[in-house]
C-alpha positions as CSV (number, residue, x, y, z in Angstrom):
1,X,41.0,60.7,-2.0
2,X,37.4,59.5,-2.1
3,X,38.0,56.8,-5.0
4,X,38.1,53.4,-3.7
5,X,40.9,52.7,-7.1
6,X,43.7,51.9,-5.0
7,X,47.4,52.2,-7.3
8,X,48.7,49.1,-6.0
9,X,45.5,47.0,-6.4
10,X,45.4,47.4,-10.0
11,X,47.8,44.8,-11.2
12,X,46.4,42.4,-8.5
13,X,42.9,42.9,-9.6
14,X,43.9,42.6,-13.6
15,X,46.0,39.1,-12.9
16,X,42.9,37.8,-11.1
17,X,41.2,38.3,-14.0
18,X,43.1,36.2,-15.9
19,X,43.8,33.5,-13.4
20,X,40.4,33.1,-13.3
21,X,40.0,32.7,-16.5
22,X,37.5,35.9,-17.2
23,X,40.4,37.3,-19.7
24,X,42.6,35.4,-21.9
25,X,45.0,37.9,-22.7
26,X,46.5,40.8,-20.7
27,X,45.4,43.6,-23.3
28,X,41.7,42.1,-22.3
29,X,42.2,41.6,-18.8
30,X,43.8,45.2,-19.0
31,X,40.7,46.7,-21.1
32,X,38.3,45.0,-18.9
33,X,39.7,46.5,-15.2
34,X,39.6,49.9,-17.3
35,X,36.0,49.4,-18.6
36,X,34.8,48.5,-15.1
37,X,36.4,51.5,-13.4
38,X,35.6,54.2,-15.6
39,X,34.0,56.4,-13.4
40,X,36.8,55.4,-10.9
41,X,39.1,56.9,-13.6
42,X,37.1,60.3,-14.1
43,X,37.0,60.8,-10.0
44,X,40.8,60.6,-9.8
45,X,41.2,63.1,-12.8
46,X,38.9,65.7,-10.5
47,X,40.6,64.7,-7.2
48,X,44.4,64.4,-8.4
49,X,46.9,67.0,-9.6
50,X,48.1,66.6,-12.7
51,X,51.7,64.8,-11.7
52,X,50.1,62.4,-9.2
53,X,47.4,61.3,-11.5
54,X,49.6,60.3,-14.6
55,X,51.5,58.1,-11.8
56,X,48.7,56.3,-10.7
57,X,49.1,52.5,-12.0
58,X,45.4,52.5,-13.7
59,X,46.2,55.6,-15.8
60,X,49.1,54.3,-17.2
61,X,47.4,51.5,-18.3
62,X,45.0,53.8,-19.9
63,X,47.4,55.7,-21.6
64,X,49.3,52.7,-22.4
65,X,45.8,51.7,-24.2
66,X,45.0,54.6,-25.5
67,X,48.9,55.0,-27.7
68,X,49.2,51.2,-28.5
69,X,48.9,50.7,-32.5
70,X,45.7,49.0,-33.8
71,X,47.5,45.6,-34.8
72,X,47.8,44.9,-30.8
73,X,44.3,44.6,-30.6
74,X,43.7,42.0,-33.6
75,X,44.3,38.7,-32.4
Protein backbone atom coordinates (compact mmCIF):
# COMPACT_ATOMS: atom_id res chain seq x y z
CA UNK A 1 0.00 0.00 0.00
CA UNK A 2 1.46 3.19 -1.25
CA UNK A 3 -0.91 5.54 1.01
CA UNK A 4 0.90 6.96 3.78
CA UNK A 5 -3.15 6.77 5.79
CA UNK A 6 -2.17 4.42 8.31
CA UNK A 7 -5.65 2.58 10.05
CA UNK A 8 -4.36 3.01 13.45
CA UNK A 9 -3.12 6.63 13.17
CA UNK A 10 -6.50 7.95 12.45
CA UNK A 11 -7.98 8.21 15.78
CA UNK A 12 -4.56 9.50 17.17
CA UNK A 13 -4.39 12.11 14.52
CA UNK A 14 -8.33 13.19 14.98
CA UNK A 15 -7.81 13.50 19.04
CA UNK A 16 -4.80 15.75 18.40
CA UNK A 17 -6.88 17.78 16.67
CA UNK A 18 -8.97 18.41 19.34
CA UNK A 19 -6.44 18.53 22.13
CA UNK A 20 -5.00 21.11 20.42
CA UNK A 21 -7.71 22.91 20.22
CA UNK A 22 -7.99 23.09 16.08
CA UNK A 23 -11.57 21.24 16.48
CA UNK A 24 -14.13 21.74 19.12
CA UNK A 25 -16.20 18.87 18.57
CA UNK A 26 -15.40 15.34 17.36
CA UNK A 27 -17.90 15.54 14.25
CA UNK A 28 -15.31 18.54 13.31
CA UNK A 29 -12.26 17.11 14.29
CA UNK A 30 -13.70 13.91 12.36
CA UNK A 31 -14.69 16.07 9.15
CA UNK A 32 -11.48 17.89 9.24
CA UNK A 33 -8.97 14.50 9.20
CA UNK A 34 -11.44 13.44 6.25
CA UNK A 35 -11.17 16.81 4.36
CA UNK A 36 -7.40 16.71 4.64
CA UNK A 37 -6.93 13.18 3.47
CA UNK A 38 -9.13 13.04 0.61
CA UNK A 39 -6.94 11.96 -1.91
CA UNK A 40 -5.53 9.66 0.83
CA UNK A 41 -9.11 8.25 0.79
CA UNK A 42 -9.43 7.82 -3.14
CA UNK A 43 -5.77 5.92 -3.20
CA UNK A 44 -7.03 3.27 -0.75
CA UNK A 45 -10.32 2.77 -2.73
CA UNK A 46 -7.83 1.91 -5.96
CA UNK A 47 -5.30 -0.05 -3.91
CA UNK A 48 -7.79 -2.02 -1.48
CA UNK A 49 -10.20 -4.85 -2.13
CA UNK A 50 -13.39 -4.19 -1.38
CA UNK A 51 -13.57 -6.03 2.35
CA UNK A 52 -10.19 -4.54 3.52
CA UNK A 53 -11.15 -1.06 2.52
CA UNK A 54 -14.60 -0.79 4.40
CA UNK A 55 -12.37 -1.90 7.49
CA UNK A 56 -9.99 0.64 7.34
CA UNK A 57 -10.62 3.06 10.48
CA UNK A 58 -10.74 6.44 8.09
CA UNK A 59 -13.54 4.85 5.92
CA UNK A 60 -15.70 4.21 8.59
CA UNK A 61 -15.52 7.42 9.61
CA UNK A 62 -16.51 8.38 6.24
CA UNK A 63 -19.25 6.33 6.04
CA UNK A 64 -20.19 7.10 9.51
CA UNK A 65 -20.32 10.82 7.98
CA UNK A 66 -21.81 10.20 5.14
CA UNK A 67 -25.31 8.17 7.00
CA UNK A 68 -25.43 10.47 10.02
CA UNK A 69 -28.90 12.61 9.93
CA UNK A 70 -28.53 16.30 9.21
CA UNK A 71 -29.54 17.45 12.91
CA UNK A 72 -25.90 16.06 14.00
CA UNK A 73 -24.32 18.59 12.17
CA UNK A 74 -26.33 21.78 13.53
CA UNK A 75 -24.93 22.81 16.63
Amino acid sequence: MNTNLNSDSVHHEIDALLLNGKAETAFEAESMFLDHHLIDLARLALELDEETFKQHEAVKILYAHGSRPFEDSLE
